[in-house]
C-alpha positions, 0 to 999 in steps of 0.5 A: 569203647567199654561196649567194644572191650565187652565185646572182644572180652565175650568172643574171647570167653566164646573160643575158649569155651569151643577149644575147651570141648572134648570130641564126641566119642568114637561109637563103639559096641555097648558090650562084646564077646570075642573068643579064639577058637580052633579048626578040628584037625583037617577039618574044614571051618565054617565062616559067618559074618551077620548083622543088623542094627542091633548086633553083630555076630561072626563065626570062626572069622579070622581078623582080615575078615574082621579088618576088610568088614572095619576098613571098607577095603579088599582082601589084597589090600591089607598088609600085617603078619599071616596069622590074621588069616590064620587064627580065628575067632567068634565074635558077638557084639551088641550096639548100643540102642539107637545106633544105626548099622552104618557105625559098625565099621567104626566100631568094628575099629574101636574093639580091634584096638582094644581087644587086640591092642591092634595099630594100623596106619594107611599107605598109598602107593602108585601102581600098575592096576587093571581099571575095571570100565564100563565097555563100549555098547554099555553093561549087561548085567542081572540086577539081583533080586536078593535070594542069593544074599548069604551072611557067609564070607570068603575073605575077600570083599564079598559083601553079602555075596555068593561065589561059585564055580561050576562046571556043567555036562558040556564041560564047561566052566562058569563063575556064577556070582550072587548078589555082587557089586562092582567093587567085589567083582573088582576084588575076585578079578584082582585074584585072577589076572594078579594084579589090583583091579580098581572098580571105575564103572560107577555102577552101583548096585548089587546084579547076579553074574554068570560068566563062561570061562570055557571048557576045560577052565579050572577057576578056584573061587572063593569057597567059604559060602560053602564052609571055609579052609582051615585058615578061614580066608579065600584062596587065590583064584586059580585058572588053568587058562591063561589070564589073557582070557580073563580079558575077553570073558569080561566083556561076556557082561559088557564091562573090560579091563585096562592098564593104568596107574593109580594110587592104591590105598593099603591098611598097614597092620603094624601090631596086634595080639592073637589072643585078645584081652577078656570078656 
């Protein structure tokens, strides 16, 4: 009897031992400075997201850059007051040493709250989107080999990514993309047919993209990789074509469109400073 009384006594000290442990702590930079800065007057601001396992350095990023980086989450699916797009800022941050880079959306986290004294919270709701699947005869896409890899970013989800259109002698309007994956080519659709288009091919990988939009088109792309407007963030793409046609020039890399529900995930930013606390 006295063993077992022993031995409910240790597994008792055992468990209050365990509760008694704090959480490790969120990681978070080792040091960060993170300044406001102003566009010239009608002038154009260049936005650079870089980083590698031992720094972080954006330039003239506003915070839904910052946020879509932080929340692994696409343009349209934030909420919070226009002036995350609108305002900007440089921000350069050194991680600890031995960090590895996948933390730097946690961290990316952590210096929003405390330098910006930001909450968010997470919504799903049900909706109408526009799933993005792999088509009959299979995909036919150009794996990419890295050249078009650019640290600049468009404000959508974009990763490491370059977005153009171009309109060659024929007339002819092409969206030719570098370096994307399927779920940043979901966000550049979502801005065309005007509805959320949610990556369902399980294809994975980043493949350089070409797609002919016809002649006449006008497709507004993203255009930060070539210097940001004044509010830092990606315009709408805009198609002087009917949105019907999206359907079929998808199918141009093996891939279509097709309505369904689906619950969306939104990160709701419910506060947050413009000017953030010091250095």
């Amino acid at each position: 009897m006295k063993r077992t009384v022993a031995c409910i006594g240790a597994a008792v000290l055992t468990s209050c031992s365990l509760f008694g442990q704090t959480a490790p702590p969120s990681p978070a930079f080792e040091v960060a400075s993170v300044k406001l800065v102003t566009p010239p007057p009608g002038g154009r601001l260049p936005v650079y997201m870089d980083s590698d396992a031992g720094r972080v350095a954006y330039t003239g990023v506003s915070l839904m850059n910052v946020l879509i980086r932080a929340y692994d989450v696409n343009y349209d699916r934030i909420k919070g007051p226009a002036w995350l797009e609108s305002e900007h800022y440089d921000i350069i941050a050194k991680l600890p040493d031995g960090a590895p880079k996948e933390q730097i959306p946690a961290m990316l986290q952590n210096l929003l709250a405390e330098r910006f004294q930001m909450t968010v919270r997470r919504e799903t709701k049900e909706q109408s989107v526009y799933a993005l699947v792999v088509g009959r005869d299979g995909p036919k896409l150009k794996k990419s080999d890295g050249s078009g890899a650019s640290p600049a970013f468009a404000g959508a989800d974009l990763r490491r990514a370059v977005v153009t259109s171009v309109t060659g002698p024929d007339g002819v309007s092409r969206m030719v993309a570098k370096g994307l994956t399927m779920s940043s080519l979901s966000d550049v659709l979502s801005r065309m047919v005007g509805r959320p288009v949610v990556d369902m091919t399980e294809i994975q990988g980043n493949y350089d993209i070409s797609l002919e939009m016809g002649a006449g088109a006008s497709v507004g792309m993203p255009t930060a990789v070539a210097g940001a407007d004044a509010t830092g963030a990606a315009a709408p793409v805009r198609e002087s074509a009917s949105s019907a046609s999206i359907f079929a020039v998808i199918q141009q890399i093996g891939l279509k469109l097709e309505s369904r529900k689906a619950p969306i995930e939104y990160i709701v930013v419910d506060k947050a400073e413009k000017v953030p606390t010091e250095n």
